[in-house]
Structures are given as C-alpha cells and as structure tokens.
N, C-alpha and C positions, 0 to 999 in steps of 0.2 A: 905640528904633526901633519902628513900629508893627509891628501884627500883617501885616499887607498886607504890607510891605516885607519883613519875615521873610520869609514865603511866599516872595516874589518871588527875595530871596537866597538861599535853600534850592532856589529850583525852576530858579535857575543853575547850582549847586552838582550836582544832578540829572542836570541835564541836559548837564555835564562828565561826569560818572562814567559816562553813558549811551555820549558819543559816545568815551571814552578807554578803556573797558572791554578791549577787544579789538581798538586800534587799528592799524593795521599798523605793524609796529613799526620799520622801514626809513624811512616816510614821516616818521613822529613821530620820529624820530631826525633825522632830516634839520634840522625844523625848529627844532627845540631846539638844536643846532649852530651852526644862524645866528645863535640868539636871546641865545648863551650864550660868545662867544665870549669873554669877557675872563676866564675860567676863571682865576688865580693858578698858577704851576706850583712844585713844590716844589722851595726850595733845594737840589743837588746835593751841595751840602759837606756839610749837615745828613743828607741822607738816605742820603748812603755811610757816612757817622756811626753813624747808627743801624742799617744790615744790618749793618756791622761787629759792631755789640755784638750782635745777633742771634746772629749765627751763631758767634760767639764764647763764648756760655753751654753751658755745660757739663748739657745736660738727655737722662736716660737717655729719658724717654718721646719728646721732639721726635725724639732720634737714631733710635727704631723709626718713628713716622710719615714721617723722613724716609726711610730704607729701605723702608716700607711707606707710600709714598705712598697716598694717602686714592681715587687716580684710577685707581689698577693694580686688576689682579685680585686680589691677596696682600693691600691694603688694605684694597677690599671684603666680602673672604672675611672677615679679622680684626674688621672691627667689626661685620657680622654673628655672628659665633661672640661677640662682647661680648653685643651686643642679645640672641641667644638662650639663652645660658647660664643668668641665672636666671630662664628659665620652667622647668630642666630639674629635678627632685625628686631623684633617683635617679643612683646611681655608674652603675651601665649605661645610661641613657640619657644620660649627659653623655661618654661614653666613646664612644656610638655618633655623635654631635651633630662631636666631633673629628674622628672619623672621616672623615662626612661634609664637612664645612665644609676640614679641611686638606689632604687627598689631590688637593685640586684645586691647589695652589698649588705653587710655587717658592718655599721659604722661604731657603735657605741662597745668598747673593749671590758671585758670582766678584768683585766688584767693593765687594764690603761688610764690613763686619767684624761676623762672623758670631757673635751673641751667645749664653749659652746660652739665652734664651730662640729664638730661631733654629734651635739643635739643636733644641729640644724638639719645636716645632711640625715641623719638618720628619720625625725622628723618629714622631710621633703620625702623621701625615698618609700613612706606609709603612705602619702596622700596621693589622692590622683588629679589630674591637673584640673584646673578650677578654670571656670568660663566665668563670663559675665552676666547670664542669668541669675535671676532673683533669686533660684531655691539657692547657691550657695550666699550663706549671711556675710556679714560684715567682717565677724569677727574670722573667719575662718581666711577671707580674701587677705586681711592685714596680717593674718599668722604667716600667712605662706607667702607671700612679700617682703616681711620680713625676714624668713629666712632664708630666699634667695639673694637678700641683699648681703647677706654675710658669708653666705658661699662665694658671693660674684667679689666682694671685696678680697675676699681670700685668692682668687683665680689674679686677680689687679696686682696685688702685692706680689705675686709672684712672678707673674709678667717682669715689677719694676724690679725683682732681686737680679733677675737675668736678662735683660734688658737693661744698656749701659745707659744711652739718651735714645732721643727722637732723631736727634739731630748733631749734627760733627759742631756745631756751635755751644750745644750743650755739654756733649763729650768732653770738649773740650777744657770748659770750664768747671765737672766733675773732677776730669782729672789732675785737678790740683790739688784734688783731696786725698790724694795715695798715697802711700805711705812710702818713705825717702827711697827704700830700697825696691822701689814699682815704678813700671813705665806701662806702661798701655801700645797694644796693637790694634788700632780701627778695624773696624769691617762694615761697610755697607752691606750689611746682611742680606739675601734675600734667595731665592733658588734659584735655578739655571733660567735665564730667557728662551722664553716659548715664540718672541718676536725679534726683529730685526728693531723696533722701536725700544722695546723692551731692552736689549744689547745698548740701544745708542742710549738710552737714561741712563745705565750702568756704567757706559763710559764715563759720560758726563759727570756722574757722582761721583768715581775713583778720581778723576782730574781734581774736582774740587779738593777732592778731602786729601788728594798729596801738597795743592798750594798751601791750604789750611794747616795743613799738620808741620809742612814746611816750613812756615811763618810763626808758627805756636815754637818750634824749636828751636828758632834762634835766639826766643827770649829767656832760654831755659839755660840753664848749666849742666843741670840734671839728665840722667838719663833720656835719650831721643825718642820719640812716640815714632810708632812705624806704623806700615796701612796695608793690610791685608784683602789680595783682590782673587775673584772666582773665575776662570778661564772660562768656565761654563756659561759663567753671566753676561762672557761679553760676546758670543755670538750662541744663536738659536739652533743650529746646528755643531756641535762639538761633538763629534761623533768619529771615532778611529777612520769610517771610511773614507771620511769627507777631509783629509789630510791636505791635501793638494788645493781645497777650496779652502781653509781655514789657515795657509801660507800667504794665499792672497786676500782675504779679509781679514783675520785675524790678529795676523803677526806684523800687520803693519800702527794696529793701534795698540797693538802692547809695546811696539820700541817706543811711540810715542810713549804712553806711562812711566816706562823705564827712565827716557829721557828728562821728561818731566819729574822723574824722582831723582835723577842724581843733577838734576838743575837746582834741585830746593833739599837737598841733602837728606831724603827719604829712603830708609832702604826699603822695599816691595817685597812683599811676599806672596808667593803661587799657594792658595788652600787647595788641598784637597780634593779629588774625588771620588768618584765611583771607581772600584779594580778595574773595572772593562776600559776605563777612559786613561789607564795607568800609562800602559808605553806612550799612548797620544800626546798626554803630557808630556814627556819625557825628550821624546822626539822636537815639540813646540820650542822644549827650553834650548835646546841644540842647538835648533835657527836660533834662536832669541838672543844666545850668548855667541854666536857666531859673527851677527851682525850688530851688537852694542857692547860687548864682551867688557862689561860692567860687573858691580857683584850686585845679587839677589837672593832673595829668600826663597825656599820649595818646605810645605808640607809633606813627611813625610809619614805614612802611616803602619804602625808596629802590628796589626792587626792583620794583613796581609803577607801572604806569606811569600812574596816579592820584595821587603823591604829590603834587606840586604844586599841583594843584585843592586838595588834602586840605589842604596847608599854608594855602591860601590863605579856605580853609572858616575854618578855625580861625583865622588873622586874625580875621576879622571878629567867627568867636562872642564873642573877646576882647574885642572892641570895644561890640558890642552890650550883652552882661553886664555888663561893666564888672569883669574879673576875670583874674588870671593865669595862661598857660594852659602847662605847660611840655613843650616838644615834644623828645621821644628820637630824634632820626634815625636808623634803624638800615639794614642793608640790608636784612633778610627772613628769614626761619627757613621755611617752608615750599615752597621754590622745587619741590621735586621732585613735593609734591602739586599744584600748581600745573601744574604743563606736564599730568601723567599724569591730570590733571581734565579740562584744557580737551582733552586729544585723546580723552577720553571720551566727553564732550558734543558733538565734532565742531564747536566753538568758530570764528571767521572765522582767532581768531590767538589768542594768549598773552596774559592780561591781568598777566604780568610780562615781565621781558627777558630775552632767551632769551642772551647774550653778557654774559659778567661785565665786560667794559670799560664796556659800555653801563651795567650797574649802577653800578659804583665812578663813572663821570662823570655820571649820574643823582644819585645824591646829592651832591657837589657844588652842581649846580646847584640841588636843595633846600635847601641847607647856604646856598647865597646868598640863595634867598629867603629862610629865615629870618632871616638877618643884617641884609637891607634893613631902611631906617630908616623909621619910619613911626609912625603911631597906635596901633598894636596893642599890646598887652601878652602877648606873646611869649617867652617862656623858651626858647635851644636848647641843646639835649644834644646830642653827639654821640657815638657808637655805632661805634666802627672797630676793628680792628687792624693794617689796612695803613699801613706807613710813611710814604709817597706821600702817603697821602688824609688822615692826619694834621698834614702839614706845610702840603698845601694848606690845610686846615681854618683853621689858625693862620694863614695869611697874611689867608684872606676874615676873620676875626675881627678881627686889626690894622686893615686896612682899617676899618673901620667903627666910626665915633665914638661910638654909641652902644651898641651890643654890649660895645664892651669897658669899659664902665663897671662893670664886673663880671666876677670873676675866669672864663676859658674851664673851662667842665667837658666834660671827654670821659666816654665808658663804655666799658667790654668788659666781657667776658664773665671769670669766677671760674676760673683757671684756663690764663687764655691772656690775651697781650697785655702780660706784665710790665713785659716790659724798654722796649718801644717808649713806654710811656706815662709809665714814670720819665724816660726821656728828657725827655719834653714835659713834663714837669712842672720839671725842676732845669732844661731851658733859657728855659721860657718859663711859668710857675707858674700853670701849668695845673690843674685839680685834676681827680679819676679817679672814677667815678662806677664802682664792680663788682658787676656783675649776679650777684646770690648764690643759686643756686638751693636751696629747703630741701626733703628728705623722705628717706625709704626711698631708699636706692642703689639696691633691686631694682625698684623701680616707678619710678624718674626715667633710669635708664641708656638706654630706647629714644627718649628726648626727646632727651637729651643727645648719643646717637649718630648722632643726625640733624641736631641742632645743630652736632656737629665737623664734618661730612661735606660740610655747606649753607657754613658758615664757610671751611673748606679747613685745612691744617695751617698753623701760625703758620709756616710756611718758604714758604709759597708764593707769598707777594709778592715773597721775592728774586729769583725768575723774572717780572717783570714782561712783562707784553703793551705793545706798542710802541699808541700812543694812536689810537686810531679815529679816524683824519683821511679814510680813504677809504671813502665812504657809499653804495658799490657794493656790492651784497648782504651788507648790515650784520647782516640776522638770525644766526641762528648755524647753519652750512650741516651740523653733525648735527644738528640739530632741523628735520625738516621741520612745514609748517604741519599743524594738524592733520586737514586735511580732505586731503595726503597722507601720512598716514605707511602707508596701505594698500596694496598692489600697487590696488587700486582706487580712487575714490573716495570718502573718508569722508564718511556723508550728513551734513550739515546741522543742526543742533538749535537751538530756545528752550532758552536759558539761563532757567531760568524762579528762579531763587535771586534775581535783576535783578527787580525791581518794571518798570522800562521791559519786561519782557518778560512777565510775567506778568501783571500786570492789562490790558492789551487783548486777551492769548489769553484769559483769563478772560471778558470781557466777549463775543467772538467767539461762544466757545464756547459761553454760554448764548443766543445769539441764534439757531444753528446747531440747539439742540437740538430748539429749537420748531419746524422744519423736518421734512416728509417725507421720507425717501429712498427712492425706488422711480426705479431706470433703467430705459426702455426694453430697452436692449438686453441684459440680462441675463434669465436664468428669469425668470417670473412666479414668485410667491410662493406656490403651490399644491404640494402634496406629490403628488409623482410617482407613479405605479402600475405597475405591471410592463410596459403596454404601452408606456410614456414611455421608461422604460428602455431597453427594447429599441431603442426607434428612437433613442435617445440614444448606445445602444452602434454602432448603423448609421452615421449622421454621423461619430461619432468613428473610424469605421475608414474613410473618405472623407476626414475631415480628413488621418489620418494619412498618406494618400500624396499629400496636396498639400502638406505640409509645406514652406517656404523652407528655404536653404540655411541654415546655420548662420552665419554672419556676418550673416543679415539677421534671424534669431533673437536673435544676441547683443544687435544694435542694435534690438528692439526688447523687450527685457528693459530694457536701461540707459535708454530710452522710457519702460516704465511705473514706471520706479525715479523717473522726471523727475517723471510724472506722482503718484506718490504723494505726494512731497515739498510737489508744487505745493500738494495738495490736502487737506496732513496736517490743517489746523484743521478740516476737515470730518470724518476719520477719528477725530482725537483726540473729538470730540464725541462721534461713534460709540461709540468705546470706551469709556467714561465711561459713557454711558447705558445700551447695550446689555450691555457685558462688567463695569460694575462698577472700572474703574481709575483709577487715581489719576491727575493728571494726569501727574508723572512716568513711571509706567508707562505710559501712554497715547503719551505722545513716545516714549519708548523703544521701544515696539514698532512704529510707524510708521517710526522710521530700522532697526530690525532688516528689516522686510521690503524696505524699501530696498537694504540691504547685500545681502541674501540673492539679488537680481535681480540685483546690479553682479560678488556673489564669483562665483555661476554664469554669468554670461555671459563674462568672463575664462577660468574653467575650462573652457568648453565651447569657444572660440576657438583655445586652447590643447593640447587632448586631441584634437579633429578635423582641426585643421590638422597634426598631429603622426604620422606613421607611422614606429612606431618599428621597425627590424630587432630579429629576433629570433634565438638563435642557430639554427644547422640545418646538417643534414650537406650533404656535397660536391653540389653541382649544384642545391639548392634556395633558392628565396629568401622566407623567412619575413618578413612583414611584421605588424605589429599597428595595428588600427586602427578606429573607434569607429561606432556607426550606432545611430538608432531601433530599438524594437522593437516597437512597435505601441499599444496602447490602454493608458495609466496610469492607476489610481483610485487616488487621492489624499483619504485621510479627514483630517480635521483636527479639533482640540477645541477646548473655547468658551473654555478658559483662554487661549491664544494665537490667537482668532480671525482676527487680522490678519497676524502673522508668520510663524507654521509654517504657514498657509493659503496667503501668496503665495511661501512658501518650500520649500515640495511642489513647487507648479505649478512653479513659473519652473525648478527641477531636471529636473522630468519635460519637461516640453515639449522646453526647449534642447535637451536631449539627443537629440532628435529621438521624441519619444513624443507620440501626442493626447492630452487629459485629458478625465476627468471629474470634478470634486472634490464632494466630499460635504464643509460647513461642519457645525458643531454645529447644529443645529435654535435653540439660544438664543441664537446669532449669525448669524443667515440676514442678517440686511438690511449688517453686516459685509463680508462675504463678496462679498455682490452689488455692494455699493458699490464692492468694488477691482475686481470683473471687471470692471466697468464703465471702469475706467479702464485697462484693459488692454484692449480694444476699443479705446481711443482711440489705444492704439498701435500700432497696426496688428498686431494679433495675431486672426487669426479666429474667429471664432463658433463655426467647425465643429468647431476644432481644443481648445478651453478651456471647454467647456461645464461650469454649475452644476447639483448636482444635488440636490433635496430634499425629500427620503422620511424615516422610521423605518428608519434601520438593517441593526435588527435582521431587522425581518417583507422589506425587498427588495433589502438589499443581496446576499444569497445568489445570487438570480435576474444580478445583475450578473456579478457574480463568476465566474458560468458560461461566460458569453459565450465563444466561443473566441478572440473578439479579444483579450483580456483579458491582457496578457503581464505587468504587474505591479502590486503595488498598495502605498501608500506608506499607512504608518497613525503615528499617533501618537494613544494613548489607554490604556483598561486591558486589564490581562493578560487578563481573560476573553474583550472583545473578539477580541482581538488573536488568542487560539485560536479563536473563532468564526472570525475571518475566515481562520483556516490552513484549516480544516477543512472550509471552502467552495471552498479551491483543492485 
C-alpha cells in the first residue's frame, strides 16, 4: 500500500474515533441494533447447564461476595478496607482504618449465614479503636486483635485468589498446575510510570519475562505461555500529545521487545488503556508494525464505543503489513475512570457505555466482526466470564468456516471464571487463555480491586438483565449526561487529549495571540488616582439602587456564563500569554468561571425567592429574607485572573451589591476582556465597574468610602490585614 493510501486509511480511521468519541449513546445504539440483528442467542439447555454448575461450587470466597455483593454499601465498604490496608504501617492505624471503614455497615445478615468472618467485622465495626492505655483491659485489646487478624487474613487470601505469583519464577512453576486445556498470559502488573526510572524497571521486567517465558516454552508441547505488556508502563509521559516524543523513545524499545519476542518465539501483547490514549495507541502500533511487521497481540476493549472502528483499523494494518495480528476482546477495566473523566471535562456524552447490557451486546457484535471472513490476518481472543456471552461466542465461532479452522480460545481473568470455561472447554474444546497477573500483593491489590469491582462477582450473570430490545432512553437513567449531573449546567470543554481537539485550539490560539485586546467599553487602561475613585465610588452607589430584580440578575449571570464559553478561544489565549497557563489550566479556568456565574445565579434565585419563617413568640410573625447592601470591592489575584475575578463579581452583584473589582495589575487586559463580555449581557456599566490603580498607595482611599459595605479579597495575609485595617 502506498504512503498516500496509508495517510488516506489512517485519516478514516481518524476521523471515526473523532466523530464516535463521545457519540450519543442512545443514537449509536440504535443504529448498531439495526445493523446487528442476526446476534446467535445462547442455547438455554447449555446455559442452565452451566449456572447450575456455578452455583453449585462450593467456594468460601464467592459465598462472602455473594453476601457482600460488590454493588451494596457492605461490599464497597469491604474492598475499600482491602485497597487501603496495605498502605497502613502501624497496629493503630489499621485498627483505626476498621474503625472507620466497618462501623458504617451491616455486616451480620437475617437472611444469611452469618460466617465468623461476619462476626468479626461486625464486632470490629461496634468498637472504637483501642490505644495502649491501661483503662482499656486485656481482654478487650486480644478481642479486637483477634478479630482483626481474621479480617486481615481474609484481605491475604484474596490478594492470593487474584494474584498469580510474586514473581515470573513462581508463575512459572504455578503454571504447570493448569488444567490441559489453559495456558497463561504473564503481566508484570503495575500502573503507568510516573518516572523515566520507573519505564526503564519496566522495561527491564518485560525483557526478562519474554527470555523466561521463552525458555519455559520450549520445554512444553503444550499450549505457548505469552507475556502481556503496558505501553503506559514503558514511558512516563504517554500522552496523545507527546506522539512525536514517544516515536523517539518509545518505539524504539518496543521493536526491541518485539524482537526479543519473536527471537524466543513469544507472541506480545499491547493491554489496554484509558479511551483518551486510544488512537495513540493505535498510531504506536502503525510504526510498530511498519518497521518489524511481525505478528502481535492488541487489547481490544468492547466497552468503548470505538471498538469497532478499532477492530476494523487493525484489519487492515494486517493486511497492509502483511502480518498476524492477534486481537483480545475484552470488555474494559477502567469504566469507572471513564464516566468520572468525562463529567470532569464536561464531555457532550461517555466515550464508553454507560448500561452493561449495551456493553455485553457491544462485544458481541465485535466478536462478529472479528469472525467475518475476509482478507485479513486476524487472530480472536475472547475475554468473558459471563455464561450467555460465552455460548453466544461459540455459536458466531461455529458459524464461520474460516475462524473455526483453529481450535476457539477464550480468556478470563486468574482467579475467576473456572468453572464456566471448563465447561466450554470439555463441551466444545475450546482452549482458556488466563490472564496472570505477576508482582507484590501489596502494590497490585488496588488494580486488582478495581478489576473485581469493574468485572462484577462471578454470580452476577445468574441475575441476567432481560435483552435491550426497547431503545427508549437506552442510556443508563443513574448516569446523567455530563453536562447534567450539576443542579446546573455543567460548562462545556475541549477534550484537548483528542488531537481533533487540540491541534486547531492550538493553531486558533496562536492566531488570537497576535491580536490586540482593548474593548471599548471597559476602563481605559490608565491607573486610576483618588479623584477616579471617588467618582467610581459615586456611580457605583447610583448603580446600586438601579439595580434589576434578581431573576433578571440570575439571567443575566447564565448570559455572561453564555457568553464566556462562546468566547473561551479568545480567553484561553489570554491566559496563556498574559497569566502564564498551560493550555489545560487555561480551559479549566474558563469553565470554572463559567460554573461560578451558573452556581450563583441558581443560589441567588433560590435564597431570594425563599422567605423562610422563623420561630417567634405568641402574636409575631418572624420572616427571613435576603437584599443588597450596597457598594462590593472585589480584589482578585493574577494566579486566577479569569475565575476568582468573574467569581467575586457574579457573587457580589447577584446578590443585589454594585461592584468595583480591582484585577492583578499583571492581568488587566484579562479582567477587561471578561467585563466586556459581561456588558454584553446586559449587565451595566454603572453597576460592575474595573478598577486599576496600585493597591497599596489608593485602595485605602476606597475603602473609606461610606458606600463601601464589603469587600471580597483573595490574596496574602499581609494584604488582607492591610485591607482589615482600612475598614
């Protein structure tokens, strides 16, 4: 394929991930419904078959998740008190951590059989933590020791259920305990490096554990062990923008691993990760298979509602290179970062599914496309533990004459999925692909706790959701979108981690920069002297008793909240040049002063329309209720020139006060910029005047004023008693 055509298929590829990022998820549901209807539905004999033998295993740990379901308060409590345990040093602070964490729950079940692990915790959860003074006795210090030691045991064993080894030398020799039709995928577990130190020990462990796993497979006949690596892990910065930097450190130590795996006949696989890092990846493997044009493994995640596009990427790269690419369907490991990002960033929608139905029948319809018959040189894995999605799996697998030319391999996770996948294996000789996480129990336990928690407990497919057939508000109706999850308006943001979102703000914003700002209708840019003051103090006590009513205050707060958003590429430029910010902070502060316009004019709507009785004796009628008080000075500093600047005003005003605001001197043209756009919301001149002087030498003279009923500062303590000491 030429270089052109590349481009051309890449800038498709693109231009999918652009328009499916945050598509609405209702619509694209819809349409994928139509598109996907011959879905296979899973045998019913088979699949009462296998809840049977489910629910039939005799497992002490399922039996507490099932008690302590993973979606209750008691389940949450408990894998939190897992995740924080070992950061705790210390017998008193693991004593107080119980404390804390049990006392909220219901442990002991009228409906359960109530283990002693059960006592224990509910026990712990009544006392309060015990010191080493004399008044508590003996017996009381060995109760509650003892029962932490059987909580802490219970946290241990289940580190070791999910937690494969310590060590690739352990792993190793575990896995020869697996059952004929299992092979194991290594993973030097751990989260993204925060260092460049951190990257080089990561490399270091992937090298070892492909010789290792390399040299374990020669001795085998049996199924190949493979080694699973984190793109993340190997450089500290992996970040979409840094693409250019991450071709030249990055991509030179993955051909290395690459090479080093088809030296020792290991096939690699890319995990997963964050949506935002999605095309980055994508792009990585391009070079990757460009210049080794070997075959590899890629995560792909059914949770996202890019996978498709993704699958369909990776077609082609197959094709192009001329090379085997082998794709893991999984559902996703991150969902919960996921939603709590995008209502960060005040996102259009979710760039994953917010309804687990919608996921489990999302993959699916990946699981067909990769099965389609075609050109490609395609490898699928599939990634389940539900029973349903398993059986479906096997039927789109039969179907397809060329898929099944080669024995089905499924995955799950080390730990979970036992019995569903012996099934599938002694009925239809299948083989098990288990994800084997290797390290430290105390540094892989809040991975892994999030991994059970995102997975659900192996019992919770037996309560199946009945099949999304009605596409009437399909999203998931506790997850509001994220621009409501406020009593307000959540403002708006560039997702700027998006290359479609960042390089034309980028290119705006140095177009903007070479640009004047000077508005009319703001101060002139001339430093005030006492007599400016003065008559600035006169207006503003004119403005304040023409003051509107507060509903047309509210609405023209949420006006210039309109108006900033309209205007943020002009702001952000501002901030950047003027205050120094980064472009992230620079967006960030543009939607805070945003919010800061929308939370105040809700509150003031609310607190004026609102007269509360108060109590009062016999015959009087106490009322409470809110009003202006006259001329507000509003100081602001040059660190948040844009946000605590429109976030004084818009407080003081609404609330029925005139302003004068005093900006940082090395953010004037800031400051003028937003009055200005608050003029256009119909808010008066008279009433939000800028003011700017030094301080020090004429804010005193203000401050005198008898209009003057309060004044809003944010700045230093020294200040801050100068300005007491003027009132």
């Amino acid at each position: 394929m030429s270089n052109e055509n590349n481009t051309a298929a890449h800038g498709t590829f693109s231009q999918q991930c652009e328009l499916l990022y945050c598509v609405d998820e209702t619509k694209l549901s819809k349409s994928l419904y139509r598109n996907h209807s011959d879905i296979p539905q899973a045998n019913k004999i088979q699949l009462t078959e296998m809840n049977q033998l489910i629910q039939q295993q005799h497992d002490w740990f399922l039996d507490i998740l099932q008690q302590y379901r993973l979606n209750s308060k008691e389940g949450m409590l408990l894998m939190s008190l897992a995740e924080a345990l070992v950061r705790i040093p210390d017998q008193q602070g693991t004593q107080a951590l119980f404390h804390d964490r049990l006392h909220r729950g219901s442990w002991l079940k009228q409906d359960a059989k109530n283990t002693l692990l059960a006592r224990a915790l509910q026990w712990l959860g009544n006392q309060a933590p015990i010191d080493d003074s004399s008044r508590n006795s003996l017996f009381q210090k060995i109760t509650q020791q003892g029962a932490i030691e059987v909580c802490t045991l219970f946290i241990e064993q289940m580190s070791q259920r999910f937690v494969f080894a310590e060590d690739l030398d352990d792993a190793l020799l575990r896995s020869r305990k697996l059952e004929p039709h299992e092979a194991c995928s290594f993973d030097m577990l751990g989260e993204a490096a925060l260092t460049h130190e951190e990257a080089e020990d990561y490399f270091y462990q992937y090298q070892q554990a492909i010789i290792q796993v390399g040299h374990y497979n020669q001795c085998l006949n049996d199924i190949p062990q493979e080694v699973s690596i984190k793109l993340s892990a190997l450089h500290p910065n992996y970040q979409p923008e840094k693409f250019e930097l991450l071709k030249q450190q990055l991509l030179p130590k993955l051909i290395q691993l690459c090479d080093l795996a088809q030296q020792h006949q290991v096939l690699l696989t890319l995990d997963a990760e964050e949506q935002y890092r999605l095309e980055l990846s994508i792009k990585i493997l391009a070079e990757l298979l460009a210049q080794t044009q070997q075959g590899i493994g890629v995560a792909v995640q059914a949770y996202g509602k890019r996978g498709l596009a993704v699958i369909d990427e990776l077609k082609r790269l197959s094709i192009q290179h001329n090379c085997q690419i082998a794709v893991r369907l999984v559902k996703g490991a991150y969902w919960d970062f996921e939603i709590k990002s995008a209502q960060q960033l005040g996102l259009a929608d979710y760039p994953v599914w917010t309804q687990k139905q919608l996921t489990d029948d999302y993959f699916l319809f990946c699981a067909q496309a990769l099965l389609t018959s075609g050109k490609h040189n395609v490898l699928a894995q599939f990634a389940s533990h539900n029973p349903e999605t398993l059986l479906q799996i096997q039927k789109l697998y039969a179907n397809n004459t060329q898929a099944n030319k080669q024995p089905l391999e499924l995955q799950r996770l080390h730990g979970m999925g036992e019995v569903q996948h012996a099934y599938m294996a002694e009925n239809f000789n299948s083989l098990t692909r288990v994800y084997c996480p290797i390290g430290k129990r105390n540094k892989l336990l809040p991975y892994l706790v999030r991994r059970l928690i995102e997975n659900g407990a192996n019992t919770s497919f037996l309560y199946p959701q009945e099949a999304t057939t009605n596409h009437k508000n399909i999203a998931h109706k506790m997850i509001a979108k994220p621009s409501k999850i406020l009593d307000y308006r959540n403002s708006a943001s560039y997702d700027i981690r998006q290359d479609h979102n960042f390089y034309p703000l980028y290119t705006k914003v140095k177009q903007l920069q070479n640009k004047r700002y000077r508005q009319k209708k703001a101060s002139p840019m001339k430093l005030a002297d006492t007599n400016r003051i003065q008559r600035m103090a006169q207006v503003a006590y004119v403005g304040f008793h023409t003051l509107p009513e507060v509903e047309k205050r509210a609405a023209c707060l949420i006006a210039w909240s309109d108006k900033i958003l309209q205007q943020q590429d002009d702001l952000i430029a501002l901030l950047i040049l003027h205050a120094g910010k980064t472009y992230q902070d620079a967006i960030d502060e543009v939607r805070e002063a945003c919010d800061f316009c929308r939370y105040y004019a809700g509150q003031a709507i609310q607190l004026f329309n609102t007269q509360n009785k108060r109590p009062s004796v016999t015959g009087e009628l106490n009322q409470l209720h809110y009003k202006g008080k006259g001329i507000a000075v509003c100081i602001s500093p040059w660190n948040f020139p844009l946000a605590i600047f429109v976030g004084q005003i818009a407080a003081a005003w609404v609330a029925g006060n005139s302003v004068i605001a005093k900006p940082a001197q090395q953010t004037i043209a800031i400051a003028q910029y937003a009055l200005s756009l608050a003029y256009d919301s119909e808010i008066d001149s008279d009433q939000i005047q800028l003011l700017h002087c030094r301080g020090s030498n004429l804010l005193p003279s203000l401050l005198a004023h008898n209009s003057v009923q309060l004044v809003c500062f944010t700045g230093s303590t020294r200040t801050a008693k100068s300005i007491q000491h003027s009132l």
